[in-house]
C-alpha positions in Angstrom: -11.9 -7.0 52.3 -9.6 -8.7 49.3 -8.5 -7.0 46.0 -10.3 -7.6 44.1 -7.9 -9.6 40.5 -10.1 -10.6 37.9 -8.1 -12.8 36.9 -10.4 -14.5 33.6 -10.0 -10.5 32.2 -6.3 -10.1 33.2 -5.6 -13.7 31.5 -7.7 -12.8 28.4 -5.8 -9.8 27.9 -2.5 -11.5 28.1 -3.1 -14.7 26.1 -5.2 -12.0 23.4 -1.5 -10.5 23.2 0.4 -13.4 23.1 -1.8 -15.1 20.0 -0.7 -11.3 18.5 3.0 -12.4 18.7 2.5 -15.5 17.3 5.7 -16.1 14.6 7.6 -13.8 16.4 11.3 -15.0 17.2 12.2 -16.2 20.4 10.8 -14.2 23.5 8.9 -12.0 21.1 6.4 -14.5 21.1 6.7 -16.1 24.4 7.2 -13.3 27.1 4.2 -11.3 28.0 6.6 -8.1 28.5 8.5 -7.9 25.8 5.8 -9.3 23.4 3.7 -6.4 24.3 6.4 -4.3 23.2 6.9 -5.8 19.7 3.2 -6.0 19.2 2.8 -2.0 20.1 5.5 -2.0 17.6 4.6 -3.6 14.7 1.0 -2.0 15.3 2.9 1.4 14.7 4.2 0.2 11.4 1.6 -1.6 10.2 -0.6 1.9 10.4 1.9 3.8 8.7 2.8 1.7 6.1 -1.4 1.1 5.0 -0.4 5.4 4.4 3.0 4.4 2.1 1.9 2.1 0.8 -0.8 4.0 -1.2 2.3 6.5 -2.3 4.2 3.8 -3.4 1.7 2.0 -5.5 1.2 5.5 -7.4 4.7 5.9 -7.9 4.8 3.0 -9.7 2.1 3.4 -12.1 3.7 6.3 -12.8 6.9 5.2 -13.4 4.8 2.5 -15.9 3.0 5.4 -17.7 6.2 7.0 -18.0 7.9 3.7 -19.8 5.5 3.3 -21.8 4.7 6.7 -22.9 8.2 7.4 -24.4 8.2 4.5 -26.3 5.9 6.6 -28.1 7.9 9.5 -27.8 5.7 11.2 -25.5 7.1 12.5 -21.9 4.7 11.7 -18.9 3.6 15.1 -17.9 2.8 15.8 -21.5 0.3 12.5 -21.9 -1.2 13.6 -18.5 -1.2 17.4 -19.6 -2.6 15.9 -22.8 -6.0 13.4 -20.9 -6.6 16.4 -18.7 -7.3 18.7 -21.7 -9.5 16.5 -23.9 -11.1 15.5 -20.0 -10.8 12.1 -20.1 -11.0 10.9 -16.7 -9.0 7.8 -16.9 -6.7 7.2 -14.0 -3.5 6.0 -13.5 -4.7 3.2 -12.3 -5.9 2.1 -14.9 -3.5 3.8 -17.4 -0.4 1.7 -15.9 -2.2 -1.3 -16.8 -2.7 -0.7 -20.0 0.6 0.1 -20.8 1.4 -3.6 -19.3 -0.7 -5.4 -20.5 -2.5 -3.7 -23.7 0.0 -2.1 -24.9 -2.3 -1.2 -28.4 -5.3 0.2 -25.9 -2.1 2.6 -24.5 -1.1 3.2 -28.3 -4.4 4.6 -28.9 -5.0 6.1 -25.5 -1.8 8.3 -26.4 -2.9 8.6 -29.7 -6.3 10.6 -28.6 -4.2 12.6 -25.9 -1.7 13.6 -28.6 -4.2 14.5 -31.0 
């Protein structure tokens, strides 16, 4: 009896791969075996930067919050130390964007937490 190939599955799989590694350079994109490679690749990064990515963003804001908080000479950790004791559950989000872009919302924001 013949092996059985299944070829229709077997050239599903591969073209499925290959319209992964489109825009990659060169053979990346052309070669079944090394464009399996670089698409297990950039699968791998792609998953752990979704994870950094979050990190990063909230670094920012911090660093934002920070900015703007000592142009009212406040330190960070106090302003936070500060929401947390009155219990105002804004986050910081939401607090690095209104030191961007309403700066008098932060004013009195900082204002309330300083009280």
């Amino acid at each position: 009896m013949p092996r059985s190939q299944n070829k229709v599955a077997s050239h599903r799989r591969r073209k499925k791969l290959l319209a992964s590694a489109k825009g990659y350079w060169g053979a990346r994109s052309k070669v079944h075996s090394i464009a399996k490679h670089h698409v297990d690749k950039a699968g791998t990064h792609a998953y752990r930067h979704r994870r950094t990515k979050k990190r990063e963003f909230r670094s920012l804001w911090i660093a934002r919050i920070n900015a703007a908080a000592r142009l009212h000479h406040i330190s960070y950790s106090r302003l936070i130390a500060g929401l947390d004791k009155k219990q105002v559950g804004i986050n910081r989000k939401v607090l690095a964007d209104l030191a961007v872009n309403h700066p008098q919302a932060f004013a009195e924001v900082v204002k309330f937490a300083t009280a």
